[in-house]
C-alpha positions as CSV (number, residue, x, y, z in Angstrom):
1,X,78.4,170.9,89.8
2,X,75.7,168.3,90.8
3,X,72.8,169.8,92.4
4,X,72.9,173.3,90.9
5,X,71.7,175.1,88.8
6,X,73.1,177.4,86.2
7,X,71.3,180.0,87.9
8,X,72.9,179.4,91.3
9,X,76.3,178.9,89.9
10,X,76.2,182.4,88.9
11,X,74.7,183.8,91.8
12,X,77.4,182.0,93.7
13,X,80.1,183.6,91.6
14,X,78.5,187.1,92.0
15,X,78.3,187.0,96.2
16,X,81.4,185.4,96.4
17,X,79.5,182.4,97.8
18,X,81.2,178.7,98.9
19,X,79.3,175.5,98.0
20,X,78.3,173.7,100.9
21,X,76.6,170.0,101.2
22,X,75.2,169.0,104.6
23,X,76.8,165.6,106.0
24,X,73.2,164.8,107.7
25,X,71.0,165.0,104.4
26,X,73.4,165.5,101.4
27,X,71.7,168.9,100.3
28,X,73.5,171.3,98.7
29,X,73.3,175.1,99.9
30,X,75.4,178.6,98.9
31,X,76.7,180.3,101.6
32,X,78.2,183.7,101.8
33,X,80.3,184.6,105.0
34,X,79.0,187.7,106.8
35,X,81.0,190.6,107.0
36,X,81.5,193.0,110.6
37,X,82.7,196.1,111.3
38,X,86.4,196.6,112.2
39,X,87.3,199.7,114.7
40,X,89.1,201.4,111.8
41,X,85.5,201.2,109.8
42,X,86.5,198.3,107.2
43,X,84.4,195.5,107.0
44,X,86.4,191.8,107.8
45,X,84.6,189.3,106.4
46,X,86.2,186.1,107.3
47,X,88.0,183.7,104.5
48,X,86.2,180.8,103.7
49,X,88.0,177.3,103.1
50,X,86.2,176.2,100.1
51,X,88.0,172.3,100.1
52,X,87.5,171.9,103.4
53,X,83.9,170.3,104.8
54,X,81.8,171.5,106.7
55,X,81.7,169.9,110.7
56,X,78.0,169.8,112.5
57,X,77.6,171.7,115.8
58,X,76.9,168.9,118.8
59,X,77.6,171.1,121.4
60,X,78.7,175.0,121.8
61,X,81.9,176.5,123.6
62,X,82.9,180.4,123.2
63,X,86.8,179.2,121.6
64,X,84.7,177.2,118.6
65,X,81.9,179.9,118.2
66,X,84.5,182.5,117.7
67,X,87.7,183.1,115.5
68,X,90.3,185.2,115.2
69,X,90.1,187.0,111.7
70,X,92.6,190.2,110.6
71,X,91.5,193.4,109.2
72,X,93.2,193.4,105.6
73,X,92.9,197.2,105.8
74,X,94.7,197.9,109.0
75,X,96.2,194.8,110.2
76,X,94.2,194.6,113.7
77,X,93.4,190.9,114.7
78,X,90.0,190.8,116.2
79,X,87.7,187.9,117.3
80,X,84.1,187.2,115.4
81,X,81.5,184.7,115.1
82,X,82.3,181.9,113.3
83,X,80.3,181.3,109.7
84,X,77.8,178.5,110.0
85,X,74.8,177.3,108.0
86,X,71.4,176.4,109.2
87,X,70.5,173.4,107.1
88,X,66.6,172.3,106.7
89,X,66.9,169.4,107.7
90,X,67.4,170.9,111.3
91,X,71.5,169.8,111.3
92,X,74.2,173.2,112.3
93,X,76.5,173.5,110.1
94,X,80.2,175.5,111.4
95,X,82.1,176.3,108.0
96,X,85.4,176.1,107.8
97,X,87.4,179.3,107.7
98,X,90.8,179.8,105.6
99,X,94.2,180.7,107.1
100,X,92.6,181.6,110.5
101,X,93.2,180.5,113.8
102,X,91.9,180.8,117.9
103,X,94.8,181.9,119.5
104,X,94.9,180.5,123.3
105,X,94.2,182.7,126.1
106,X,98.3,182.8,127.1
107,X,98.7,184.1,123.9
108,X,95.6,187.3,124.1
109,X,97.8,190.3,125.6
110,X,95.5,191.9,128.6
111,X,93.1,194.1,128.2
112,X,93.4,194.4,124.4
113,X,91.7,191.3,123.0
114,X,94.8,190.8,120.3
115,X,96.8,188.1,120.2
116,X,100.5,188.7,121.3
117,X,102.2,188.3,118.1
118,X,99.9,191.1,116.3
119,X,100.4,193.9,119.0
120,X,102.4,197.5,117.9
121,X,105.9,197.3,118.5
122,X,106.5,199.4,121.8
123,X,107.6,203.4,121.5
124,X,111.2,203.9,121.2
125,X,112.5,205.1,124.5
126,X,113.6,208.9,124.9
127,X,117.0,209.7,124.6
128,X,118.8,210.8,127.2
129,X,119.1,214.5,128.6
130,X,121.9,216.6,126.9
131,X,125.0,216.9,129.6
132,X,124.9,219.3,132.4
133,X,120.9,219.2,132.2
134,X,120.2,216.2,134.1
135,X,118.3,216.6,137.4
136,X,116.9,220.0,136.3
137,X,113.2,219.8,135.8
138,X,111.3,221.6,133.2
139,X,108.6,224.1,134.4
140,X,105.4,222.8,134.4
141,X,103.0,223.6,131.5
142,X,100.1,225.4,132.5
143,X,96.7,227.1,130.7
144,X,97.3,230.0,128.7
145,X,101.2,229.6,128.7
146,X,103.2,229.6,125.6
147,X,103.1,225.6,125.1
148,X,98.9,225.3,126.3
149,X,96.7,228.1,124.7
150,X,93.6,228.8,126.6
151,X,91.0,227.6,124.6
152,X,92.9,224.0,124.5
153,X,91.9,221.6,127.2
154,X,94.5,219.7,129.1
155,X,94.9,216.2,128.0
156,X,93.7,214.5,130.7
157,X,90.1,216.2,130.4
158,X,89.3,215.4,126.7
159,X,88.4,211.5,126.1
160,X,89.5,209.8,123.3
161,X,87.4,209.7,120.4
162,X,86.0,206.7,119.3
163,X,85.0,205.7,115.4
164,X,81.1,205.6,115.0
165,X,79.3,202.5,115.9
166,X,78.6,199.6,112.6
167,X,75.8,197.3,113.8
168,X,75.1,194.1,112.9
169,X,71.4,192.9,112.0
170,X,69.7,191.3,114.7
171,X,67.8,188.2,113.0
172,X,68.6,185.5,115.5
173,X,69.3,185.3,119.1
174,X,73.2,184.7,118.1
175,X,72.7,187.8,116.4
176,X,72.1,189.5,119.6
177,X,74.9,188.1,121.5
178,X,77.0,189.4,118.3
179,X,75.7,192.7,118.7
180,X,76.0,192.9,122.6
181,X,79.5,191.8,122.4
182,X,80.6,194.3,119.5
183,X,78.9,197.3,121.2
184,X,81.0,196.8,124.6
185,X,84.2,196.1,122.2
186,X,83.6,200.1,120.7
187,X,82.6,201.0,124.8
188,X,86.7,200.2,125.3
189,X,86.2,196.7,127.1
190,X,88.8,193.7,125.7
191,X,88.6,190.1,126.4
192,X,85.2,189.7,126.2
193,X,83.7,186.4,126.5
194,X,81.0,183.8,127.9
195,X,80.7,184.1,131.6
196,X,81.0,181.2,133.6
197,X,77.9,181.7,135.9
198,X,75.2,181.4,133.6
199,X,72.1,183.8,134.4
200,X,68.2,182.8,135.1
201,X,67.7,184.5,131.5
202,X,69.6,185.2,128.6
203,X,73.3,185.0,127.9
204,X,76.1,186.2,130.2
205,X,79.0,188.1,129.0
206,X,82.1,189.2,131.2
207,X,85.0,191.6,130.0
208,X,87.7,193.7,132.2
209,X,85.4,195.4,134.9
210,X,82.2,194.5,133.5
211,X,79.8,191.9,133.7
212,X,76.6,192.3,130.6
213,X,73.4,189.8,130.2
214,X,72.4,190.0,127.0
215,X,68.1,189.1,127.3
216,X,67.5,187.9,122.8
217,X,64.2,186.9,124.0
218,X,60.1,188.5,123.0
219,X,59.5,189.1,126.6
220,X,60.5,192.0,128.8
221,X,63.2,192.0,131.3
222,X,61.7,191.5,134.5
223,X,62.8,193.2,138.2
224,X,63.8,189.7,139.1
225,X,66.6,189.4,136.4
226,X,67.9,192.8,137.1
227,X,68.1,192.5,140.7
228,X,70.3,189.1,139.9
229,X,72.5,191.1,137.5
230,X,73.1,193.4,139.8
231,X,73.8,190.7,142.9
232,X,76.2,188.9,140.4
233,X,78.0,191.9,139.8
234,X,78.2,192.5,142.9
235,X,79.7,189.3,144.3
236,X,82.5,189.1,141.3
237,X,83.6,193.0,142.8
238,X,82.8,194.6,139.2
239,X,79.9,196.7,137.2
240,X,77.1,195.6,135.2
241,X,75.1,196.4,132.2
242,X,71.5,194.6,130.5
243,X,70.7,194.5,126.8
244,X,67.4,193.4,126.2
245,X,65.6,192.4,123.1
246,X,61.7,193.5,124.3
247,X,62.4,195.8,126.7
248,X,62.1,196.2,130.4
249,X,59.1,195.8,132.9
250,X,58.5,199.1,134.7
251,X,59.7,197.7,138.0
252,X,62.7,196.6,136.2
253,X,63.5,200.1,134.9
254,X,63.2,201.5,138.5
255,X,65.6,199.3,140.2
256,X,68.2,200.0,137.9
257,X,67.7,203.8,137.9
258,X,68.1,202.9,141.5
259,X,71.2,200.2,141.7
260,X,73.2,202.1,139.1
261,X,72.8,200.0,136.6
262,X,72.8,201.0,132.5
263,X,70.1,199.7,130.7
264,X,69.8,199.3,127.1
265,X,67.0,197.8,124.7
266,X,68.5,195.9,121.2
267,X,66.6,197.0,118.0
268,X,66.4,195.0,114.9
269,X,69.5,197.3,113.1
270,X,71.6,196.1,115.8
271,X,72.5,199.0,117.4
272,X,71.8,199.3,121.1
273,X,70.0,202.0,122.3
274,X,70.3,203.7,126.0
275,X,67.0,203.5,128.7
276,X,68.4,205.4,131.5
277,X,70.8,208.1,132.6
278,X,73.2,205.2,133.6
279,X,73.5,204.0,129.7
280,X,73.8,207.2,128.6
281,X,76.7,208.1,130.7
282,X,78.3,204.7,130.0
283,X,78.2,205.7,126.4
284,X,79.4,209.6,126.8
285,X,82.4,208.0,129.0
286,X,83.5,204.5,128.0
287,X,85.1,201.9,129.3
């Protein structure tokens, strides 16, 4: 294999790594796919095409930065960054992934994120009342009867539970985006993507009742940005939530503890952590 060594071959073969020549400069690199989290807690890492080349990045769109990538352990379809390669020579490489696809946004069912074709067949409808039962209603169930013991809560009152949190390592400002977007997946949102109104800082990201600005960079959100959070929000008739990189100004803090809105700083692991009362009862409740 021109250009590497025996030493790379085998390193290659060990990570399960692709071969990957850049069109600008010809260099040759070894790339391994990442791998994420799925809900059920098994890692998807996404198929790489190894005869396929790789295409440079001219401009960005949320479809191309994202594909569509089952779980091989439970089936679920989910959408993740798409593998690319930073060459040296300053060109972005997208790599090409195997047997995946972007389904279209007719083809998403709402408010789950998964395409159409992959959703759970619906629940079998309940057969019919036995004769000369109809139109008599059973008695309702109430605490400390036969069919609800006391110490059980009703239904209604207990949320459901939701897998622990995998982060993803926060070594670019992609990265953060990444992270962002898979922390308001396990919050319950679906459909998350770019928004259209970009914001003075950072990167916008809209779901099903919630609007997030995700701030990657070294210097602290400032009262400015979250009071134009907060008036976005408000125009599109939805909430709002910040994820910021370095932090928040004090004055910053204050109007959010003020407007409602949850705060939360990015560390390095990936995994967001809350700043006010209004994070922490976004994470205690969900979606």
């Amino acid at each position: 294999m021109d250009g590497l060594s025996r030493r790379d071959v085998l390193e290659w073969a060990m990570a399960e790594s692709v071969p990957v020549r850049c069109p600008a400069c010809r260099r040759e690199h070894l790339f391994a796919a990442p791998s994420y989290p799925c809900v059920c807690g098994a890692p998807v890492t996404p198929p790489l095409d190894r005869l396929a080349d790789p295409a440079p990045v001219t401009h960005r769109t949320w479809d191309e930065d994202w594909v569509t990538v089952p779980c091989d352990t439970c089936g679920r379809a989910d959408q993740w960054p798409h593998p690319e390669l930073g060459c040296p020579c300053g060109a972005m490489l997208r790599i090409p992934v195997r047997g995946a696809r972007r389904p279209l946004r007719a083809e998403i069912t709402p408010g789950t994120g998964v395409p159409a074709d992959l959703e759970p067949d619906p629940e079998p409808e309940t057969a019919p009342p036995p004769p000369g039962t109809a139109g008599t209603a059973p008695a309702p169930a109430t605490p400390g009867s036969p069919l609800i013991p006391d110490h059980v809560p009703l239904p209604h009152t207990t949320p459901p539970p939701r897998p622990v949190f995998q982060p993803v390592t926060i070594r670019t400002a992609r990265d953060a985006v990444t992270a962002a977007a898979l922390y308001l997946r396990w919050l319950g949102y679906r459909d998350i993507r770019r928004a259209d109104q970009r914001p003075p800082s950072g990167i916008g990201l809209t779901a099903r009742g919630i609007l997030a600005q995700v701030d990657p960079t070294v210097r602290p959100a400032s009262l400015r940005d979250v009071e134009c959070l907060w008036l976005t929000a408000m125009s599109e008739s939805t909430g709002c939530v910040y994820f910021s990189l370095a932090g928040y100004a004090e004055g910053a803090r204050r109007r959010a503890d003020a407007l409602g809105i949850p705060l939360f700083v990015l560390d390095l692991t990936g995994t967001p952590q809350p700043v006010n009362t209004h994070a922490d009862e976004l994470v205690a409740t969900g979606a």
